[in-house]
TISE-406295 format. One record per residue (C-alpha): residue in one letter; x, y, z; residue number from 0. Coordinates in steps of 0.25 Angstrom, whole numbers, padded with zeros to 4 digits. Layout:
   residu      c1      c2      c3   num
        a       X       Y       Z   NUM
...
This chain:
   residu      c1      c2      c3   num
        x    0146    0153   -0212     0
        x    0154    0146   -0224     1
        x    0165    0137   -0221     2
        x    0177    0145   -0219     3
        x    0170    0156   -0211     4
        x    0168    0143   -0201     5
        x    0183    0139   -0201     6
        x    0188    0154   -0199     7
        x    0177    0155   -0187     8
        x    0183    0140   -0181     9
        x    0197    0143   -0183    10
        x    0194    0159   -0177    11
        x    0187    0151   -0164    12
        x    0199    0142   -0163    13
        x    0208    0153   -0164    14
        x    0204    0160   -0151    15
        x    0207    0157   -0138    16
        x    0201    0145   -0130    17
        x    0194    0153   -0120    18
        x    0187    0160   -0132    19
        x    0184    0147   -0138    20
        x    0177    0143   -0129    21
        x    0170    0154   -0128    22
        x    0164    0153   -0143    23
        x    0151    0145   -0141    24
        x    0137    0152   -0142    25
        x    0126    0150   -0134    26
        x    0119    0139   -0144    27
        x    0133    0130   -0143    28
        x    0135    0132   -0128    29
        x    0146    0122   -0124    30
        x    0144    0113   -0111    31
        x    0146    0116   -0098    32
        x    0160    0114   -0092    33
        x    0153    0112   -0077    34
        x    0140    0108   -0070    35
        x    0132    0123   -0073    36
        x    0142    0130   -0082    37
        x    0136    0138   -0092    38
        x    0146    0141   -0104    39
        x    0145    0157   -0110    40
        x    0148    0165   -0121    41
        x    0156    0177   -0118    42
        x    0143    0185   -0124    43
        x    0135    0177   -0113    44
        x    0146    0178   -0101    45
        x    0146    0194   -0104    46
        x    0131    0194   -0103    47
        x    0132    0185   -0092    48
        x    0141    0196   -0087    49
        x    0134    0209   -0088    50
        x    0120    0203   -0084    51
        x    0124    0197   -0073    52
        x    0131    0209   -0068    53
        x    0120    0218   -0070    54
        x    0110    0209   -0063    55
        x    0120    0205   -0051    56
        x    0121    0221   -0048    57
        x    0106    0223   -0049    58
        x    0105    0212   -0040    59
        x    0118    0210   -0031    60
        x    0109    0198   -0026    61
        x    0109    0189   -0037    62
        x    0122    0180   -0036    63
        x    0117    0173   -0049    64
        x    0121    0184   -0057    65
        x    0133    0188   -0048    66
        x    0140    0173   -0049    67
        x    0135    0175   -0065    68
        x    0144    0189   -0066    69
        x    0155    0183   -0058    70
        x    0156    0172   -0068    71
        x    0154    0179   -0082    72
        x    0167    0189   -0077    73
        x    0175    0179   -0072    74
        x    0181    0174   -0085    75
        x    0188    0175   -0093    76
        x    0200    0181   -0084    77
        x    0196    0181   -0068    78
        x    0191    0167   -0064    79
        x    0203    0161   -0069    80
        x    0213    0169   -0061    81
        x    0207    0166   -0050    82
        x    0207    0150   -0053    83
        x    0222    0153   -0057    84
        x    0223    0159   -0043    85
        x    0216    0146   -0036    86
        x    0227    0138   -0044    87
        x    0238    0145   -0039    88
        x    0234    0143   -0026    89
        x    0235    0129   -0019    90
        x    0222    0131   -0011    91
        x    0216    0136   -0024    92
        x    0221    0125   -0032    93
        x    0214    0114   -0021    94
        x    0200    0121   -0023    95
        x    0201    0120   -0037    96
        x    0203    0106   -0036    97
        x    0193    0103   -0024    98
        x    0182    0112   -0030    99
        x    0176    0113   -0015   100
        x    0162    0120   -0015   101
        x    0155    0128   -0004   102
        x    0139    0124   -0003   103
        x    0132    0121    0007   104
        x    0134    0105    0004   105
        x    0151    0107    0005   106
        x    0150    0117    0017   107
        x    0142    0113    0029   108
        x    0139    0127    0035   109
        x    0134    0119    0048   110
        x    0148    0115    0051   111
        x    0152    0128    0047   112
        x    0144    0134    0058   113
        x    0150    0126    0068   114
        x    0164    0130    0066   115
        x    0171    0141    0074   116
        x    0167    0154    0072   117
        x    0179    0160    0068   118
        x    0183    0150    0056   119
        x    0179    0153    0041   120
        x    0168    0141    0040   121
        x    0161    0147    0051   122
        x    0161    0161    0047   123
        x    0156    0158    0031   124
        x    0147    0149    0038   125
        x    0142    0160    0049   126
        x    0142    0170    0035   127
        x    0134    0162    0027   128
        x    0124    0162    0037   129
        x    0121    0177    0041   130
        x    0123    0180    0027   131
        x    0113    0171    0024   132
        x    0121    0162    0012   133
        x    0125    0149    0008   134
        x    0135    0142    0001   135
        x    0126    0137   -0010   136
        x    0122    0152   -0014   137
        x    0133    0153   -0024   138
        x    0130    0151   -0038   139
        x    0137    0141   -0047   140
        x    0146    0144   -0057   141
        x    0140    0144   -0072   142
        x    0148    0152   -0082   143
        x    0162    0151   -0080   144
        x    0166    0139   -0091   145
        x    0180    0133   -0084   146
        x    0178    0124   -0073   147
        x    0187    0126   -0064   148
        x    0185    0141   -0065   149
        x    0171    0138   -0062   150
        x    0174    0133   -0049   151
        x    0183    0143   -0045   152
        x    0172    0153   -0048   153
        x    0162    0145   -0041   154
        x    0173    0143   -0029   155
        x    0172    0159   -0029   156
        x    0159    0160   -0028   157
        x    0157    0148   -0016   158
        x    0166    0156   -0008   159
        x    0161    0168   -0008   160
        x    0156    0168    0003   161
        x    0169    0165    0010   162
        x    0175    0175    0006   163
        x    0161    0185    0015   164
        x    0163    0175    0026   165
        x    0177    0177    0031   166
        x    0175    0194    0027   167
        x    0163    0193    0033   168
        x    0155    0204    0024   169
        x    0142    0199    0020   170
        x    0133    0197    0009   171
        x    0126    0212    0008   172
        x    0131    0219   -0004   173
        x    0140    0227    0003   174
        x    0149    0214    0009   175
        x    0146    0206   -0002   176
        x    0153    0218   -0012   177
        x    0165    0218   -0002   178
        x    0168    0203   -0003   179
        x    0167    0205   -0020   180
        x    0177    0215   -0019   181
        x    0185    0206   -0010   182
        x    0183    0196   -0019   183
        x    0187    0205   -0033   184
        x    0201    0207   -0027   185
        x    0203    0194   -0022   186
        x    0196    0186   -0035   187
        x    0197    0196   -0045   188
        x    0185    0191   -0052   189
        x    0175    0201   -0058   190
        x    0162    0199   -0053   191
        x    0167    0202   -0039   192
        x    0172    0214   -0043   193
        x    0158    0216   -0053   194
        x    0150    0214   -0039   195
        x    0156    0228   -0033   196
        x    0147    0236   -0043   197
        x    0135    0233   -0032   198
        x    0143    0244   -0023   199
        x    0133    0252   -0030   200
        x    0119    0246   -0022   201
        x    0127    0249   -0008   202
        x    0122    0260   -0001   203
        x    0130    0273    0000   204
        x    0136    0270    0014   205
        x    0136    0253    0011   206
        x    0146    0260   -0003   207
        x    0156    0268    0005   208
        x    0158    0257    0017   209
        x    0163    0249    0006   210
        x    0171    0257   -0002   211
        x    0177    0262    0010   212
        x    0178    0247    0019   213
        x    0174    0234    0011   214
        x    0180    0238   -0004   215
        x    0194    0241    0002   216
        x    0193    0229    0010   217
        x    0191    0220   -0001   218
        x    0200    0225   -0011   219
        x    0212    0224   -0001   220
        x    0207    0210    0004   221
        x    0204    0205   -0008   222
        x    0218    0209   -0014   223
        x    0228    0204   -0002   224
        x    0218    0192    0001   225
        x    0223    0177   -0004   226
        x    0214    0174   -0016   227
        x    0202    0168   -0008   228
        x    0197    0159   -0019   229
        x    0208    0150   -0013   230
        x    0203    0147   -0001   231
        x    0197    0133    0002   232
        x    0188    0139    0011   233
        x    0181    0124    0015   234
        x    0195    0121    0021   235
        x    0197    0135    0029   236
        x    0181    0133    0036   237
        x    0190    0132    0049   238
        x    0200    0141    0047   239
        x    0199    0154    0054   240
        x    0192    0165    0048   241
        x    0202    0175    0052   242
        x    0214    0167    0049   243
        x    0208    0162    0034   244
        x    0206    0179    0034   245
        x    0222    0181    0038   246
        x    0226    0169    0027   247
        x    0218    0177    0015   248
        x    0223    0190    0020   249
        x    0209    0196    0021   250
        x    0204    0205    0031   251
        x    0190    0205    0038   252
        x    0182    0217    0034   253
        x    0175    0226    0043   254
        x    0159    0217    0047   255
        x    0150    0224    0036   256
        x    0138    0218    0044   257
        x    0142    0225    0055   258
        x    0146    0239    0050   259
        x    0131    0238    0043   260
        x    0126    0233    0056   261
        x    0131    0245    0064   262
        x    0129    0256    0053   263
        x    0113    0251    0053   264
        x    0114    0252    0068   265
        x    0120    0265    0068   266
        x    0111    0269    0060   267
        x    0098    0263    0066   268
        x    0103    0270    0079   269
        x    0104    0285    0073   270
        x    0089    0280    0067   271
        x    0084    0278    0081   272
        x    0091    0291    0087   273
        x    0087    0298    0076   274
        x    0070    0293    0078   275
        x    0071    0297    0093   276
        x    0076    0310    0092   277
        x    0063    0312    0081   278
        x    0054    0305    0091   279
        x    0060    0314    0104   280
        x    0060    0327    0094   281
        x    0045    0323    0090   282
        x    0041    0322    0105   283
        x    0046    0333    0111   284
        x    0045    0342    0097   285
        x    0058    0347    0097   286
């Protein structure tokens, strides 16, 4: 490249916008990090980054890598920074963004938590955790995001999370964990919750219709009327009252998904049973 093809390319790069200028580095001249494990991309490699992670996440709705992966790489350029101008608009927002609080096992004793009372928020994540078989430490860190402060926004999403199960009370199976997604779409707006609905496809026929029919409408309205719950400062609400942090947000309970599976699969191991006597009465007696 001569030497005025150079200064046309330079003064082209200067031209465009900042966000796009930073953008212009390969992967031979990757810049430094901004934080502890942030890993700067390309928008060739966040689209890749993208599309494989999305792939791979509905193959295997189990792999939480590749979901927090896809839920970073559609974040930008528009989505994660609405919601961090929504935390700033709000005074409890603000105070997050200014304490950075983190939910591990090492900042939340779930020991104390199990000795609160059983109707208060502390106690009932606490109590979820435990017959879900989770912990706070499960969530990944965040990699790909390149601001900061949006970082931690993301990452404050992603440690409260299970929150958000806790006080609804749906649990971690597909089918509960697709209903707290779309809560989460109407309430966040960002992509990958509303990316993660495409696994409606591995419910079962009867799993599909109960939430089309129950856990989608649901959401939707919750999600919608609800006060954004990214600005909850759920480590100062551990004593509060489930019901009354429930009536604050404007979000309603939903009908106990373990305990309509619970008696369906009774129901239906009862019709078995009935079912195998009169075979074995009918085989007896030949009729």
């Amino acid at each position: 490249m001569n030497k005025s093809a150079s200064l046309r390319t330079f003064r082209h790069l200067l031209a465009l916008p900042q966000p796009l200028r930073q953008r212009t580095f390969s992967i031979l001249n990757r810049p430094p990090p901004n934080y502890p494990g942030h890993v700067p991309l390309t928008l060739a490699e966040r689209g890749a980054l993208a599309v494989g992670s999305a792939f791979g996440s509905l193959r295997n709705p189990h792999r939480h890598d590749l979901i927090a992966a896809l839920g970073e790489a559609t974040a930008k350029p528009y989505f994660i920074s609405r919601l961090r101008t929504a935390m700033l608009a709000n005074p409890t927002g603000r105070r997050i963004l200014r304490d950075r609080p983190r939910i591990t096992s090492q900042t939340m004793s779930l020991e104390k938590l199990r000795q609160l009372p059983e109707s208060t928020v502390g106690r009932a994540y606490a109590a979820w955790l435990d017959r879900e078989g989770v912990t706070p430490d499960t969530r990944d860190q965040v990699r790909y995001i390149d601001d900061p402060e949006e970082a931690y926004v993301m990452q404050r999403y992603r440690e409260t999370h299970d929150f958000t199960h806790a006080i609804t009370g749906l649990p971690v199976i597909i089918e509960g964990e697709l209903a707290v997604k779309a809560f989460e779409f109407a309430n966040t707006l960002l992509p990958m919750t509303a990316l993660s609905l495409v696994a409606v496809v591995r419910l079962k026929a009867a799993e599909r219709k109960r939430f089309f029919e129950t856990y989608l409408p649901w959401a939707v309205g919750n999600g919608l009327k609800a006060e954004e719950v990214i600005n909850v400062y759920w480590e100062e609400e551990l004593e509060t009252d489930v019901e009354v942090l429930r009536a604050r947000l404007g979000i309603e309970i939903p009908p106990d998904l373990r305990e309509i599976r619970k008696t369906l699969r009774d129901k239906n191991k009862a019709a078995k049973a009935a079912r195998d006597a009169r075979e074995r009465l009918g085989a007896a007696t030949g009729v």
